[in-house]
Structure formats: structure tokens, C-alpha cells
N, CA, C and O atoms as a printed pandas DataFrame, in Angstrom:
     atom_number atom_name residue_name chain_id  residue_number  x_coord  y_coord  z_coord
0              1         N          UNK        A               1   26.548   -0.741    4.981
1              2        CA          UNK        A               1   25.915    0.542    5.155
2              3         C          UNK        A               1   26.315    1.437    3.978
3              4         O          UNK        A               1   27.518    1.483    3.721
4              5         N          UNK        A               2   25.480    2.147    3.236
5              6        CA          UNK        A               2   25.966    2.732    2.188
6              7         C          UNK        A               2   26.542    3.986    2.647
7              8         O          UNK        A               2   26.252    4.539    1.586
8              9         N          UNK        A               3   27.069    4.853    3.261
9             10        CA          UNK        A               3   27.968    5.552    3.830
10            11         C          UNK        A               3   28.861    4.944    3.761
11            12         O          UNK        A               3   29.532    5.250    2.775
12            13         N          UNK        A               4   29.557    3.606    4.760
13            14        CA          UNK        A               4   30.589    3.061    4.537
14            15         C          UNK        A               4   31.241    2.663    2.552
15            16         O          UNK        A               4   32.370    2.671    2.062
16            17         N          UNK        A               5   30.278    2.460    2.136
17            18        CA          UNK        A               5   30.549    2.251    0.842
18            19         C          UNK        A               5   31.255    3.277   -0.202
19            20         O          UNK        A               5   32.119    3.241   -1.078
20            21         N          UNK        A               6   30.018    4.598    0.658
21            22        CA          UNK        A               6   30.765    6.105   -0.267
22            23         C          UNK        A               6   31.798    5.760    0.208
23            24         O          UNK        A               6   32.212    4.848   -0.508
24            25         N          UNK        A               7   32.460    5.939    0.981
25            26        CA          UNK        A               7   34.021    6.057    1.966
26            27         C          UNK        A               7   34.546    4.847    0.759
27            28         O          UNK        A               7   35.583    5.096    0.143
28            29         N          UNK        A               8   33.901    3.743    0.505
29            30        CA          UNK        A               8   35.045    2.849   -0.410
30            31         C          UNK        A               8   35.123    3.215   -1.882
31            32         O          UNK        A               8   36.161    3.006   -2.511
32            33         N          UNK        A               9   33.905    3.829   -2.524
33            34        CA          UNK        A               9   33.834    4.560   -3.783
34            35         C          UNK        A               9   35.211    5.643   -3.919
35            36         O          UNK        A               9   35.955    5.809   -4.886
36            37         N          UNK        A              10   35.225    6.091   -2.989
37            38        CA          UNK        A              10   35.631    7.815   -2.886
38            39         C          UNK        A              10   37.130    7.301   -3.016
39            40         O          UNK        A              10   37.970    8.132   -3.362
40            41         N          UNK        A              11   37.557    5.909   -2.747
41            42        CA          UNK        A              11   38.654    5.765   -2.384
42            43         C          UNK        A              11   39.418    5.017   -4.024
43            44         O          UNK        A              11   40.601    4.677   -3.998
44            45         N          UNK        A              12   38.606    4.853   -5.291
45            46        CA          UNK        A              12   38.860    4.649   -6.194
46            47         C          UNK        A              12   38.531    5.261   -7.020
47            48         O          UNK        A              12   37.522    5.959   -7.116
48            49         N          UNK        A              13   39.882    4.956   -8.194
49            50        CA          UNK        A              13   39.124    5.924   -9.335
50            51         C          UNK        A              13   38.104    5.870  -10.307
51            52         O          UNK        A              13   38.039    4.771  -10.859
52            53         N          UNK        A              14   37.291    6.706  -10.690
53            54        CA          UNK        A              14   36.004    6.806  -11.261
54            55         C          UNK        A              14   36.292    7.012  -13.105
55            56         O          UNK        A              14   37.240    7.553  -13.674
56            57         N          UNK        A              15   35.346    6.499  -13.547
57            58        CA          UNK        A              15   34.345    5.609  -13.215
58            59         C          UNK        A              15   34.531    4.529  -12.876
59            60         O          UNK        A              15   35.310    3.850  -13.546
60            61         N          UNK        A              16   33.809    3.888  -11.568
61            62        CA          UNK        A              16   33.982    3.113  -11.209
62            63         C          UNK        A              16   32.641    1.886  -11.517
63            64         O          UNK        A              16   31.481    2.206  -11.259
64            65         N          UNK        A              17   32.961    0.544  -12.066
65            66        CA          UNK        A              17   31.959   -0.683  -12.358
66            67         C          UNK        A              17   31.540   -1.348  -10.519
67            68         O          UNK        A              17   32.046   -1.440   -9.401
68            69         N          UNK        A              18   30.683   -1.561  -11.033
69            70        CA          UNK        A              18   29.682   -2.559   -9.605
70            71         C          UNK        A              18   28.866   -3.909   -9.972
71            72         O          UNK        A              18   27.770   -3.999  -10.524
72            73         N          UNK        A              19   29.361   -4.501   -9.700
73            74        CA          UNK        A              19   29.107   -5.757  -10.343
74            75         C          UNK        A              19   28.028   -6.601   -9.035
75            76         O          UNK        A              19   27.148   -7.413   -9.321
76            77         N          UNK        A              20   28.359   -6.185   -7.704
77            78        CA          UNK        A              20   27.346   -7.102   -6.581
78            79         C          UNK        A              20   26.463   -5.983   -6.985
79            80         O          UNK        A              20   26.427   -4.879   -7.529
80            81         N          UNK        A              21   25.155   -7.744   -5.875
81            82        CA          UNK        A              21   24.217   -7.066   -6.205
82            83         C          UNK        A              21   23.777   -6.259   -5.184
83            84         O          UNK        A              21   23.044   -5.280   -5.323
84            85         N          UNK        A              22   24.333   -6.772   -3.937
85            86        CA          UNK        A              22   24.396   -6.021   -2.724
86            87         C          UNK        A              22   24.910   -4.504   -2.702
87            88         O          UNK        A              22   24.523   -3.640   -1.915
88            89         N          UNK        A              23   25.443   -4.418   -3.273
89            90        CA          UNK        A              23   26.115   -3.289   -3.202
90            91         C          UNK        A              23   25.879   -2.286   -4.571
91            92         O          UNK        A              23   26.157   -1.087   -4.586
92            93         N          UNK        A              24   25.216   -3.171   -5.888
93            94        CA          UNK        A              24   24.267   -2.116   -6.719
94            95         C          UNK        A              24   23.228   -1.692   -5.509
95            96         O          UNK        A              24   23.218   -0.471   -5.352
96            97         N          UNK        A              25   22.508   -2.283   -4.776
97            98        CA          UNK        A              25   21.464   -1.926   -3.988
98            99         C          UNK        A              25   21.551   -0.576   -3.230
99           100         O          UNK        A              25   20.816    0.406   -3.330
100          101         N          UNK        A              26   22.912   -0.829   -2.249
101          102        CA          UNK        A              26   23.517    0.316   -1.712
102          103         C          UNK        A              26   23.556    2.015   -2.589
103          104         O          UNK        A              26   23.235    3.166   -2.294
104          105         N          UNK        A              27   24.283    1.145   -4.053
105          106        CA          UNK        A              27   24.399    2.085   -5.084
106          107         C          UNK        A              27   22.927    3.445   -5.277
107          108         O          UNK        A              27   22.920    4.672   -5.381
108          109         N          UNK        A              28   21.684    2.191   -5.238
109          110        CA          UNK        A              28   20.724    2.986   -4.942
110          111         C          UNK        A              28   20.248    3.756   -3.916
111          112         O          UNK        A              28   19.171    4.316   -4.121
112          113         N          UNK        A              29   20.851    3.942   -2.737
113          114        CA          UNK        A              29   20.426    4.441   -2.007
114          115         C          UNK        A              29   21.060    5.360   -1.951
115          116         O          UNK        A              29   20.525    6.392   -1.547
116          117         N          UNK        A              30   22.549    5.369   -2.357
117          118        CA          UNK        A              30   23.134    7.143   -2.542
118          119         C          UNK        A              30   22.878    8.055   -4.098
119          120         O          UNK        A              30   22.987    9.227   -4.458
120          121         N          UNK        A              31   22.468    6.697   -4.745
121          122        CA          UNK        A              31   21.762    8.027   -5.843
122          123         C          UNK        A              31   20.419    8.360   -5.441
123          124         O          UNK        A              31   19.962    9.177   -6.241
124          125         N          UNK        A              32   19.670    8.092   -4.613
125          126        CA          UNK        A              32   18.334    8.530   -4.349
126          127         C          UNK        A              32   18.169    9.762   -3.129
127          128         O          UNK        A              32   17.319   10.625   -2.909
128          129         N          UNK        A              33   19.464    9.346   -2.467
129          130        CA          UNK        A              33   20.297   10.211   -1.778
130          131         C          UNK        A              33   20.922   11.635   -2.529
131          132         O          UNK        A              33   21.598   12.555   -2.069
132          133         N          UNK        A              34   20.510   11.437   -3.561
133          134        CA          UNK        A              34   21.461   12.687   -4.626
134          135         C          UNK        A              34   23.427   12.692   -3.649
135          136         O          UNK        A              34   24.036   13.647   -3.166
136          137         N          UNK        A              35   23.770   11.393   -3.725
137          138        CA          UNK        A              35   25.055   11.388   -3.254
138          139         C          UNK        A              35   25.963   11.112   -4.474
139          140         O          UNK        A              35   27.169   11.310   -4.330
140          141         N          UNK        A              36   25.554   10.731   -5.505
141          142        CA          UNK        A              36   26.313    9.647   -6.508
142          143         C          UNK        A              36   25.632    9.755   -7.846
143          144         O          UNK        A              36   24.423    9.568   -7.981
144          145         N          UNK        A              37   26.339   10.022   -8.699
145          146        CA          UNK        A              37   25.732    9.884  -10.581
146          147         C          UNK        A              37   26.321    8.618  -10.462
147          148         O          UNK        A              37   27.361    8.150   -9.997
148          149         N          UNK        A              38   24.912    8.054  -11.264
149          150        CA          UNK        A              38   25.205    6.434  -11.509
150          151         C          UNK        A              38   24.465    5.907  -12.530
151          152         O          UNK        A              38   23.250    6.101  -12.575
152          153         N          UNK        A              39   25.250    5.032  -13.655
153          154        CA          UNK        A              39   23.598    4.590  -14.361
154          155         C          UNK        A              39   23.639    3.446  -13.685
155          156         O          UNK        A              39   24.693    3.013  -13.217
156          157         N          UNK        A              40   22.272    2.724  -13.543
157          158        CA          UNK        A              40   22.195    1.581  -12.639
158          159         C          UNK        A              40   21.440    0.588  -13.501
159          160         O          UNK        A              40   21.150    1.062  -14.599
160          161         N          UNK        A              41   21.019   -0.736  -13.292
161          162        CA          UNK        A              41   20.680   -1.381  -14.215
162          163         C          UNK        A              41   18.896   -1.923  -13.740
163          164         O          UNK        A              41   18.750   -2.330  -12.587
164          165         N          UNK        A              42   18.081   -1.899  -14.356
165          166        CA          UNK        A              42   16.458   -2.093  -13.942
166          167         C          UNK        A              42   16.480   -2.714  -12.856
167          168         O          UNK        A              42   17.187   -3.715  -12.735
168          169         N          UNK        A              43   15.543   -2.144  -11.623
169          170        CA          UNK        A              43   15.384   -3.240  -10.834
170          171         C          UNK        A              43   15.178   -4.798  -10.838
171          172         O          UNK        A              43   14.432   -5.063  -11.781
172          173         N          UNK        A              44   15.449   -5.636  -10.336
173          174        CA          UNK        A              44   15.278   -6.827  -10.243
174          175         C          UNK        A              44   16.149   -7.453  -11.503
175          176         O          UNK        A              44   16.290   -8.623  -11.860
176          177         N          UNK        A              45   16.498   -6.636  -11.857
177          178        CA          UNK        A              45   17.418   -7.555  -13.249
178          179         C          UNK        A              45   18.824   -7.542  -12.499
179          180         O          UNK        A              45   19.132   -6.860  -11.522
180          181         N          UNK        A              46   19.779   -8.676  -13.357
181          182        CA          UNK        A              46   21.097   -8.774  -12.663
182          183         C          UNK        A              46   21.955   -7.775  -13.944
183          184         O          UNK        A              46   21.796   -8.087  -15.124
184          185         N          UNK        A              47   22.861   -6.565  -13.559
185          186        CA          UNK        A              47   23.847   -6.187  -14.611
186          187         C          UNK        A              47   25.138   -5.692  -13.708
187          188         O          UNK        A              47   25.708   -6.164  -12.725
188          189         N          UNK        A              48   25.276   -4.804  -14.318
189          190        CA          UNK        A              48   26.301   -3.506  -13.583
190          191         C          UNK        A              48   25.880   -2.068  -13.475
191          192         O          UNK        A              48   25.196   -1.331  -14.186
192          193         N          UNK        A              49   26.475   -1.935  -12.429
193          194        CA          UNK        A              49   26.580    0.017  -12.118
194          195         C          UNK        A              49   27.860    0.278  -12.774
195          196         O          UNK        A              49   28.929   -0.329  -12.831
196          197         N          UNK        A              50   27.375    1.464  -13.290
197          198        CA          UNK        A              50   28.604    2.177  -13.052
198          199         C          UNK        A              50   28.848    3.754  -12.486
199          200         O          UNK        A              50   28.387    4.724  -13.088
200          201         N          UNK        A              51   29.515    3.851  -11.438
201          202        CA          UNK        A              51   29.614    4.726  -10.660
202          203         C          UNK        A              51   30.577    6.386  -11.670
203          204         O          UNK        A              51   31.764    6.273  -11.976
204          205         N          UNK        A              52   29.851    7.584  -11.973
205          206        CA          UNK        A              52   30.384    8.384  -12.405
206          207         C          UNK        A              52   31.055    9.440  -11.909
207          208         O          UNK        A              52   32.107    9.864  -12.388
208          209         N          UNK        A              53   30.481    9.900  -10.940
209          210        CA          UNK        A              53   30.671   11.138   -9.309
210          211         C          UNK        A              53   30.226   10.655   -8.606
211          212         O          UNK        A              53   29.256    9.905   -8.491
212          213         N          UNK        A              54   31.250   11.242   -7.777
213          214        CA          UNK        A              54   30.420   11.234   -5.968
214          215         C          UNK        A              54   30.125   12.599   -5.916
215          216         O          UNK        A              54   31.059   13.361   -5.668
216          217         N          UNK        A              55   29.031   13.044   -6.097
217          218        CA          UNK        A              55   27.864   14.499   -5.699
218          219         C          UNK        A              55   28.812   15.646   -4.613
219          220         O          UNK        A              55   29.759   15.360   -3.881
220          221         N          UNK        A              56   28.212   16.882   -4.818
221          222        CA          UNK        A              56   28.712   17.782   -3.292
222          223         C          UNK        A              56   27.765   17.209   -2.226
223          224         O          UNK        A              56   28.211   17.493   -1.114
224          225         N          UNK        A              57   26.785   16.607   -2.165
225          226        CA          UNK        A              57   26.165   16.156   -1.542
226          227         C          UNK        A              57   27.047   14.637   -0.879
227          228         O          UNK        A              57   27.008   14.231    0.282
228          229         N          UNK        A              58   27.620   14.174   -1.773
229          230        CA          UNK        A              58   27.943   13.137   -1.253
230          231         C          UNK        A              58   29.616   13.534   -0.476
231          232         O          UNK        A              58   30.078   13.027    0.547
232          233         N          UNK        A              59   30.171   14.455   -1.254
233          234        CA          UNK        A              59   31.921   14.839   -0.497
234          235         C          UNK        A              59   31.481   15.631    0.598
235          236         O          UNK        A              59   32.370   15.769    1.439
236          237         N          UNK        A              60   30.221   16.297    0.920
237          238        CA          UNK        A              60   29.824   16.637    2.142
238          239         C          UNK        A              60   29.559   15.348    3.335
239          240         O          UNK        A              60   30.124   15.381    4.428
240          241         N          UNK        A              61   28.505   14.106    2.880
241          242        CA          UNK        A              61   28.225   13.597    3.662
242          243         C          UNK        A              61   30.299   12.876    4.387
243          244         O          UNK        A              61   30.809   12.930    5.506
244          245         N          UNK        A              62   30.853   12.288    2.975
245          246        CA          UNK        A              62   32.430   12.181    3.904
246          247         C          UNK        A              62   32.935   13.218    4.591
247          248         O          UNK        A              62   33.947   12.850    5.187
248          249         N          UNK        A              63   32.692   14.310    4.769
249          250        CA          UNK        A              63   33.975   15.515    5.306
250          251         C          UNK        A              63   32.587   15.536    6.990
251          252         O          UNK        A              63   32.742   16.302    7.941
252          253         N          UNK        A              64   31.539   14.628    6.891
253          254        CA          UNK        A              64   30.915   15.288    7.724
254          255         C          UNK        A              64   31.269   14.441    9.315
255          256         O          UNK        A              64   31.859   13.368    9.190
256          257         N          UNK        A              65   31.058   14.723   10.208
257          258        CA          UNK        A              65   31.733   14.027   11.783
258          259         C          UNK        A              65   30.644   12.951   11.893
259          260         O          UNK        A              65   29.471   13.289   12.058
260          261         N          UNK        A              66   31.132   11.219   11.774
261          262        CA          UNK        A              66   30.238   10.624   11.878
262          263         C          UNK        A              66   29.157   10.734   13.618
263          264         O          UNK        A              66   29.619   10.902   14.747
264          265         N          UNK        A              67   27.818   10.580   13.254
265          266        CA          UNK        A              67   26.943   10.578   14.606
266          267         C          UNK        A              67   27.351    9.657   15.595
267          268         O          UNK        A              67   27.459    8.459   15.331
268          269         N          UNK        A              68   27.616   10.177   16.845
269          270        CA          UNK        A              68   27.511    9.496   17.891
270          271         C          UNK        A              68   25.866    8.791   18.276
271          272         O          UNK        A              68   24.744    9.293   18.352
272          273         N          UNK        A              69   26.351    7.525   18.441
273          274        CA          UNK        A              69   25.376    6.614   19.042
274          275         C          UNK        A              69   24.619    7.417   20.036
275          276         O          UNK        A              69   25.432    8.180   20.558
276          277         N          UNK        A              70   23.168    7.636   20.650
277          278        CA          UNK        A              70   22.960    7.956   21.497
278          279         C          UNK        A              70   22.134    6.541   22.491
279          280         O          UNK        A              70   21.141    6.180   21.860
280          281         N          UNK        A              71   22.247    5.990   23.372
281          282        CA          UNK        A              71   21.699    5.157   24.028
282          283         C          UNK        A              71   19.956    5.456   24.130
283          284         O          UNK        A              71   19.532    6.607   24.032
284          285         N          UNK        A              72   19.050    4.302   24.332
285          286        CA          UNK        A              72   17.974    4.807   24.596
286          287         C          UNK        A              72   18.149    4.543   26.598
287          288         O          UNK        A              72   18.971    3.744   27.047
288          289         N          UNK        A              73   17.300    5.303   27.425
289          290        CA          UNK        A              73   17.130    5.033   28.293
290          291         C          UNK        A              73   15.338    4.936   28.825
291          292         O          UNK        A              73   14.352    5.527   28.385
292          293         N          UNK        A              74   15.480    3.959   29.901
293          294        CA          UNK        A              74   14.036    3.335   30.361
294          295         C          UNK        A              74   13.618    4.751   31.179
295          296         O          UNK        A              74   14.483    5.532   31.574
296          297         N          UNK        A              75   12.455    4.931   31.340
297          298        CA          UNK        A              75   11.617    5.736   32.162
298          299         C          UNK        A              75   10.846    4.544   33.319
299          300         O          UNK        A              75   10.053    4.939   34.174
């Protein structure tokens, strides 16, 4: 989950390299997120990220109370 990921970014020092590709992917979703300065490498090609900031956008989404699950219920 790329939330969980900020939480592992946030926890090293920057700039930080990204070498999966799973997790360049992620990469994209918190810079599209405006969570993260990143240069990232063309889609579909294999390289590296490299991670520059984590955004106020993004030290907000960590300081924020993760959501409680809400159940669905049947009618």
C-alpha cells in the first residue's frame, strides 16, 4: 500500500534510490498524490527512482489517524 511505504520512505534518509519495480509503481502514486518529489524513470521501462522529499502533503498524510475500517452491512 503506498501509505505504508511513505511510513518506510520517511523512515530513511533522503535522497533515497528505488530500485523495485513494485514499489517505483507505488512511488507513482504518491507523486501523483503530490506526496513525494521524485524523478522516476519512463513508464514501462526498468531504472531507478529516486526519492527527494516527502511533500507537506505527504508529512500530513503520516501525522494523520489512520481510517477505521467501516463494515458493510446487508439491508
Amino acid at each position: 500500500m503506498p501509505l505504508d511505504f511513505l511510513r518506510r520512505i520517511s523512515d530513511e534518509p533522503l535522497p533515497l534510490t528505488v530500485t523495485g519495480q513494485q514499489e517505483i509503481d507505488q512511488l507513482r502514486v504518491l507523486a501523483a498524490a503530490q506526496m513525494i518529489d521524485v524523478d522516476l524513470p519512463s513508464v514501462g521501462s526498468t531504472g531507478v527512482a529516486v526519492v527527494h522529499k516527502i511533500t507537506g502533503y505527504g508529512r500530513a498524510a503520516l501525522l494523520a489517524p489512520a481510517p477505521r475500517s467501516q463494515g458493510l452491512t446487508k439491508k
